[in-house]
N, C-alpha and C positions, 0 to 999 in steps of 0.2 A: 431382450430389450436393450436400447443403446443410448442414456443421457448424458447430457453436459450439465454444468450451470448457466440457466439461464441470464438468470440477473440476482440482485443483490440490495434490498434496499438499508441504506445508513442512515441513520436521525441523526440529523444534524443542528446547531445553534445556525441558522442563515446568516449572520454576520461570519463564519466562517466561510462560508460558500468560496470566497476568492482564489481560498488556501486550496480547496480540491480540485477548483479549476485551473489551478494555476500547477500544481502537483504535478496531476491527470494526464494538461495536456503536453508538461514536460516530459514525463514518460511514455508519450506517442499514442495517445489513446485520444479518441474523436469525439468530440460532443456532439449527442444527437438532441438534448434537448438542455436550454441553458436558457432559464428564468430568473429574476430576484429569487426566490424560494425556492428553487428545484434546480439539480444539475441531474443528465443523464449523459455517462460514457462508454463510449464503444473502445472494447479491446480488440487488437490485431484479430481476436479467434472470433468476433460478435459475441463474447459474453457483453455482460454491460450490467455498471454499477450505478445507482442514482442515487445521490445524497439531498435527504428531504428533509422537511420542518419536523422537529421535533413534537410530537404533543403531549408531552409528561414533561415537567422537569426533573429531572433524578440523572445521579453521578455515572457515570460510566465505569465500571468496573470490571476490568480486563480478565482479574484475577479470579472471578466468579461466574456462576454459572454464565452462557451464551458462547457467544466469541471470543475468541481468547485475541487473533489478530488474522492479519488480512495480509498473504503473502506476494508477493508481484514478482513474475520470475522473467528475468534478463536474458540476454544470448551471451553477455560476453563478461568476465571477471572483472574490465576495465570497465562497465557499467555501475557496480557499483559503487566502487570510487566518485563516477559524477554523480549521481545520487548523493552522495557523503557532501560534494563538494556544492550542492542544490541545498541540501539542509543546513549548511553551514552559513552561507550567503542568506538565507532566508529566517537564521538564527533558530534553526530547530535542533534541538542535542538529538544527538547519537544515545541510544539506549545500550543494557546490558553488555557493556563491554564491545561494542560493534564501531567500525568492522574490524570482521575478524572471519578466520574459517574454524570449520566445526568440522573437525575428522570423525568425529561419532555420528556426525551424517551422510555419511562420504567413503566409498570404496577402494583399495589401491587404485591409485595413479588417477581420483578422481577427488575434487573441491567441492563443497557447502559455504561457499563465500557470503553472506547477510551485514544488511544492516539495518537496524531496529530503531524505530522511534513512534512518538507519538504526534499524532494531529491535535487541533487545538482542542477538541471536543474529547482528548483521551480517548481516541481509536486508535489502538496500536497495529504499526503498519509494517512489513517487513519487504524490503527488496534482497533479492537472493540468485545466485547463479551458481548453476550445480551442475557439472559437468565433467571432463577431463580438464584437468591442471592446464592454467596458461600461464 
């Protein structure tokens, strides 16, 4: 048998909505369905993530059971840089020390370049390029 991920649904506070659509469609991914309440996006490969109304309130915790974070992988090293430079402009800090590269994920003559932060609703989010050194 041969799966992918489908889709991905994220609970969200809808007053953030703007931020994932605004993210999303920085990073090149396509809205297939975009309401006050509801955002749905296509990725290059047709996964696709929908960020929905919350119906509990309760804190988000990364550190605890579920998801830890949601990684987004780039083509090019000089990608995560604009990322860096998208969350800066937009005033979202850089988390755990990023960026940065991580040789402990990473083979001779190859990078784990990331940069970590969080969305307003504390979904931690991770862009990343791993590849051969550029």
């Amino acid at each position: 048998m041969e799966s992918k991920i489908g889709h991905l649904q994220i609970n969200i506070d809808v007053a953030n909505i703007g931020f994932y659509r605004e993210l999303f469609t920085f990073l090149g991914w396509k809205p297939i369905h975009d309401e006050p309440d509801m955002l749905g996006v296509f990725a290059p490969d047709k996964s696709s993530l929908w960020f929905c109304p919350l119906t509990k309130q309760v804190d988000n915790d990364y550190d605890g059971i579920g998801l830890n974070h949601l990684a987004i992988g780039v083509p090019n090293q000089t990608d995560v840089d604009t990322v860096v430079t998208w969350l800066a402009d937009h005033k979202v800090a850089c988390l755990f020390e990023t960026p940065r590269h991580r040789p402990e994920f990473s083979g001779e003559g190859r990078t784990y370049y990331q940069v970590m932060f969080e969305s307003p609703d504390r979904i931690l989010f991770e862009v990343v390029y791993s590849g051969p050194k550029q």
